[in-house]
C-alpha positions, 0 to 999 in steps of 0.5 A: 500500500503507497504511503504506508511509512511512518510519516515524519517532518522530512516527508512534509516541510510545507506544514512546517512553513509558515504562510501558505495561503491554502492547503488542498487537502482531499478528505476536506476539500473534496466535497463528500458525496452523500452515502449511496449504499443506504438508499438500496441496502436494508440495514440492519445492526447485529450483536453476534459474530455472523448472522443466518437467513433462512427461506421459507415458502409458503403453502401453494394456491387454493383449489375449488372445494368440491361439496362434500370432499375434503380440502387438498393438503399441502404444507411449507417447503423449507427452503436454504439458509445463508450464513453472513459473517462481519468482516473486520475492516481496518487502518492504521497510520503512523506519525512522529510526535514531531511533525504533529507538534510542529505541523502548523495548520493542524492537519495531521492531528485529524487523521481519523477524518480521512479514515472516516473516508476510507471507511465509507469507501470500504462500505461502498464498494462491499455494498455494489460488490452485491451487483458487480459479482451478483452474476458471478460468485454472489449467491442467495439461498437457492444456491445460484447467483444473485442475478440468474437466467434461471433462479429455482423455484422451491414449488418446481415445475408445478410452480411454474404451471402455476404462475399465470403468463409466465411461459413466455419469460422463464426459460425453462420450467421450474425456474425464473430469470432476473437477468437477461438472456443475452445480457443487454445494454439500457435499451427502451425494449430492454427496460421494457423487458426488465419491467416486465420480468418483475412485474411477473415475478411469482414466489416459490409455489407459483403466486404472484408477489406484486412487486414494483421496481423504484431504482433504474440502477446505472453507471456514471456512463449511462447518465445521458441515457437513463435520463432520456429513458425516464425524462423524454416526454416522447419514446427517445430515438422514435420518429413517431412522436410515441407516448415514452410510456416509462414515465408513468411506471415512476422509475427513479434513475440512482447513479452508483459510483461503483458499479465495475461494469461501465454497461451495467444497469438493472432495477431494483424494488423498494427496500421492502420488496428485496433482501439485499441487507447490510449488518452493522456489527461495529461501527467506524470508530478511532482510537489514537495511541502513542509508542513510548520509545519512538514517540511515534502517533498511532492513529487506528481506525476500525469497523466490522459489517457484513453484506448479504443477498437472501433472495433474488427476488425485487432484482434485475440485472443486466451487464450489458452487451 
């Protein structure tokens, strides 16, 4: 890691000059951003050193009761757990007593404030790590990734059978997909497309669960885009002077930082209609200690969180063409 010595007065004579008319310090001059990861993430706090989902489906659709027979018995299916350990996430930076004694603008005795940054960028990027590697290595209590083409449904084929106009979406039976097949750039069809699958989306014994997206999630680079799909008062690109229907749908563009993949884009519900969950286990704090022989300042800074996927459902994801 760069600049990860003992930082002493040598390494910065300008604190030590008197009249310099400004100091372009990052972690307080560059304006901060809000945190991006509480507008998606449920949060959560957590007291013990790793937390476990489990899934849990409900009873299937309730059949005609012929007069004088029995009603049909069905009961739950138990479905997988997923386990979320809190990781610990740290840093430490040295300074001699000296260049804090003598450093005439006071900038190094504020270190936990740049800490405090880091710390935000570490919470960032595990949050969108969620849609980076969902396609890849994240994976829910079914087992397959976040975002798949053909997410198992507990209830099977029979759950599929089930969910009404569906046969034109799933792509095979038993399953259901909440990303697309190719994976696609932001389109109008494709948007179209995405709405459309998870407006559909059925639970594990084939009901429908009546979600809604709210967040178009989307790249720096797909701001122009995002902002034609959801703000033109006519179809973008179309000559025909067609309603942009999307505009009734009530999407929200959300702009994340640190998204990896430039063409990627995807919706997700409201907080209450997905289970992408951040455990606070320890908050950020600072400490500051000093070495007795080498009077050397030691300021730490720790926090300890976990990320997790539950279910898939509420999400969309597509990593562009």
């Amino acid at each position: 890691m760069p600049g990860n010595s003992v930082m002493s007065r040598n390494q910065f004579p300008p604190a030590l000059a008197p009249g310099l008319r400004h100091t372009f310090v990052h972690w307080l001059d560059l304006k901060e951003h809000m945190p991006q990861y509480v507008h998606y993430m449920n949060e959560m706090t957590s007291d013990d050193a790793y937390e476990i989902d489990w899934e849990l489906s409900g009873t299937a659709p309730m059949p005609l009761l012929t007069e004088g027979s029995a009603p049909a018995t069905d009961g739950l299916i138990s479905g997988g757990t997923k386990k979320v350990v809190h990781l610990e996430y740290g840093l430490l930076s040295e300074v001699t007593r000296q260049l804090v004694d003598d450093d005439k603008y006071h900038l190094f005795a504020r270190m936990p404030e740049s800490h405090a940054r880091s710390g935000m960028f570490a919470r960032e990027a595990a949050c969108c790590s969620l849609f980076n590697l969902g396609g890849t290595s994240i994976t829910t209590t079914n087992g397959a990734t976040l975002f798949n083409t053909a997410q198992p449904l507990m209830g099977g084929v029979s759950a599929t059978s089930i969910a009404p106009n569906v046969s034109t979406i799933i792509n095979s039976a038993g399953t259901y997909p909440n990303r697309p097949t190719p994976d696609a750039d932001l389109t109008m069809t494709s948007l179209q497309q995405a709405i459309t699958m998870i407006a559909l989306q059925p639970d594990d014994r084939g009901i429908p669960v009546h979600v809604k997206p709210k967040w178009l999630i989307h790249t720096v680079q797909q701001r122009r885009n995002v902002r034609e799909l959801l703000g033109s008062p006519g179809v973008p690109g179309s000559s025909n002077n067609e309603l942009n229907w999307v505009i009734a749908e009530n999407l929200q563009g959300m702009e994340l930082n640190y998204l990896t993949s430039p063409n990627g884009w995807g919706l997700i519900a409201e907080k209450e209609g997905h289970q992408l969950k951040f455990y606070e286990r320890k908050p950020l704090a600072a400490a500051t200690d000093d070495d007795f022989k080498t009077q050397v300042l030691l300021f730490r800074s720790n926090q300890r969180f976990g990320v997790v996927a539950t279910s898939w459902r509420g999400t969309y994801f597509s990593y562009g063409a």
